[in-house]
N, C-alpha and C positions, 0 to 999 in steps of 0.2 A: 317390327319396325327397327330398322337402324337407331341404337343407342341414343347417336347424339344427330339425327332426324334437321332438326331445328337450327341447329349450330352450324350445321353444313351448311344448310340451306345459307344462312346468313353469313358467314366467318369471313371476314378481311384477311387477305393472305398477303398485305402490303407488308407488314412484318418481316414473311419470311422474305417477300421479294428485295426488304430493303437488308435483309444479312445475306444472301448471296452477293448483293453488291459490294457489300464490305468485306467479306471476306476474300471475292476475285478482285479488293485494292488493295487489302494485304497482301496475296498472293505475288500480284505485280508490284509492290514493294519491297516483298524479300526478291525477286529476279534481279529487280535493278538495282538492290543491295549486295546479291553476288557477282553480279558483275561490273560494280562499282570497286570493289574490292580487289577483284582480279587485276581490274586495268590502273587501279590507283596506288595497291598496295603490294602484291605479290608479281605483278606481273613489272613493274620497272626495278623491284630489287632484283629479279633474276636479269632480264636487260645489262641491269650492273653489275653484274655478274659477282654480288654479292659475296662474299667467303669470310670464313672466319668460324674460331670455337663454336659457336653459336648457332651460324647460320643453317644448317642441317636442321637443327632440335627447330627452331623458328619457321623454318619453309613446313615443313611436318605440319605443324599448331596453324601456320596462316589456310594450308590446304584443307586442313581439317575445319576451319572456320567457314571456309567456300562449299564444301562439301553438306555443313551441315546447314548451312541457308539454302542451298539447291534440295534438300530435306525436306527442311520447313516448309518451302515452297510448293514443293512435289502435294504434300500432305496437307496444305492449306486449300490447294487448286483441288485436290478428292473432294475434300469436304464442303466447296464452292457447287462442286460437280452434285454431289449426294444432294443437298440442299434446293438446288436449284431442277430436279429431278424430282423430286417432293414435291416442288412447288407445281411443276406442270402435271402432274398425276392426281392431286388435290383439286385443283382448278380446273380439270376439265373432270372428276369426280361429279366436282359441284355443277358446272355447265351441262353434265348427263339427270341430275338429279334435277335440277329447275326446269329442264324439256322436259322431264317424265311429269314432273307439278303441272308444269303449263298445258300439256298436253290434255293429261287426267281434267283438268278444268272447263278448258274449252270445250268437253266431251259433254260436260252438265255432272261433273263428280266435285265431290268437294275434298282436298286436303286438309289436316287440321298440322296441330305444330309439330304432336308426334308421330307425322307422317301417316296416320290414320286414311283409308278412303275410303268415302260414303258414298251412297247416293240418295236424294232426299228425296225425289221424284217417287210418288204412289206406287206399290204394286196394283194387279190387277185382285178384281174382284173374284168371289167365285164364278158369278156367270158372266165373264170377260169370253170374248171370243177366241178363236183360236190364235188369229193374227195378233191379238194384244198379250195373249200368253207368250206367244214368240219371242214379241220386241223384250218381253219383259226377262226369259228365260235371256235374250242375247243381251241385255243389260246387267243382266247377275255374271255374266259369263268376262263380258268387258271389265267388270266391279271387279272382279277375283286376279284378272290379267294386270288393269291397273293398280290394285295392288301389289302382285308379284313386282314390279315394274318397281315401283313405289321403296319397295322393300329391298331391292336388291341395286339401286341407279348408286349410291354414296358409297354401298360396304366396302367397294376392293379402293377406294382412296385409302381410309385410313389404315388397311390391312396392307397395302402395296408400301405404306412409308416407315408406318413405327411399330414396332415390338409392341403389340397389349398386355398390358397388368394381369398376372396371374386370376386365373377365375374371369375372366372377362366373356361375355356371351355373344356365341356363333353367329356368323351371319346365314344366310339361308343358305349359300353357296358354298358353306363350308369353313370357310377363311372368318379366322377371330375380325371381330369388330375395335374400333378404338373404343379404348377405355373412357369413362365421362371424368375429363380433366381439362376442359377447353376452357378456353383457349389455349392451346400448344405454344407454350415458350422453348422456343428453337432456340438452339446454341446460337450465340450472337460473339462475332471475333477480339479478338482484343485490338484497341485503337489503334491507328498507327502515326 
């Protein structure tokens, strides 16, 4: 079973939804930071065709100021980008793993929390007919399917987003699983 089974199934991703948001209104505060500057500050001393000792060393230092907000920015809007790429790769993770629950149930199988599937319904007897041997060989066959299913619907979210903890165990498909540390506290931006 997938690790952390349970937690997917359940996890509120409003979190992460609500720090992409902050982060792409930092992003759009450092832009209109540099180019507040530009039109405010470097861009009318050259107009005025500024000169003097100074002015050279100062035009340098002001561009450099503009250059490294257009930075910040750049590398704030990745990490809006990376975060908010998590966030729809996790949530439809989850939205693949609750059709496979849903699914599995409606069939007359039962999930448990870790991801476990049953089925409670009788085998047949020894002198069950042939046709009840059947249903019942295609209901062990369904059981082994819905697990595969079961087992494998969560793994590539948490492998598609975050780096797993050293020693952390395989998913079926090969790709490490998350490590059990949930809820995931995502990088959250600094205020602005």
């Amino acid at each position: 079973m997938p690790e952390n089974f349970k937690e997917l199934l359940k996890q509120d991703f409003s979190d992460l939804e609500a720090s992409v948001k902050s982060w792409r209104k930092l992003a759009k505060a450092l832009e209109e930071a540099q180019v507040r500057h530009r039109h405010k500050v470097t861009g009318p001393l050259h107009a005025s065709e500024w000169q003097g000792t100074d002015s050279h060393y100062a035009f340098m230092q002001m561009e450099a100021s503009e250059t490294q907000l257009g930075t910040a920015q750049s590398d704030v809007t990745s990490i809006a980008t990376v975060l908010d790429t998590a966030h729809t790769k996790m949530k439809e993770a989850q939205e693949d793993l609750r059709r496979c629950v849903r699914t599995t149930e409606l069939d007359g199988y039962t999930v448990d929390d870790q991801g476990n599937v049953t089925d409670s319904r009788p085998g047949p007897t020894g002198d069950a007919d042939d046709d009840a041997q059947e249903e019942h060989n295609l209901r062990v066959a369904k059981l082994e399917s819905y697990k595969n299913d079961t087992r494998t619907s969560g793994c590539m979210c948490w492998a598609s987003t975050r780096r797993p903890a050293t020693g952390g165990p395989w998913c079926p498909r090969g790709i490490r699983t998350r490590p059990a540390t949930l809820p995931c506290k995502f990088p959250a931006p600094p205020t602005t």
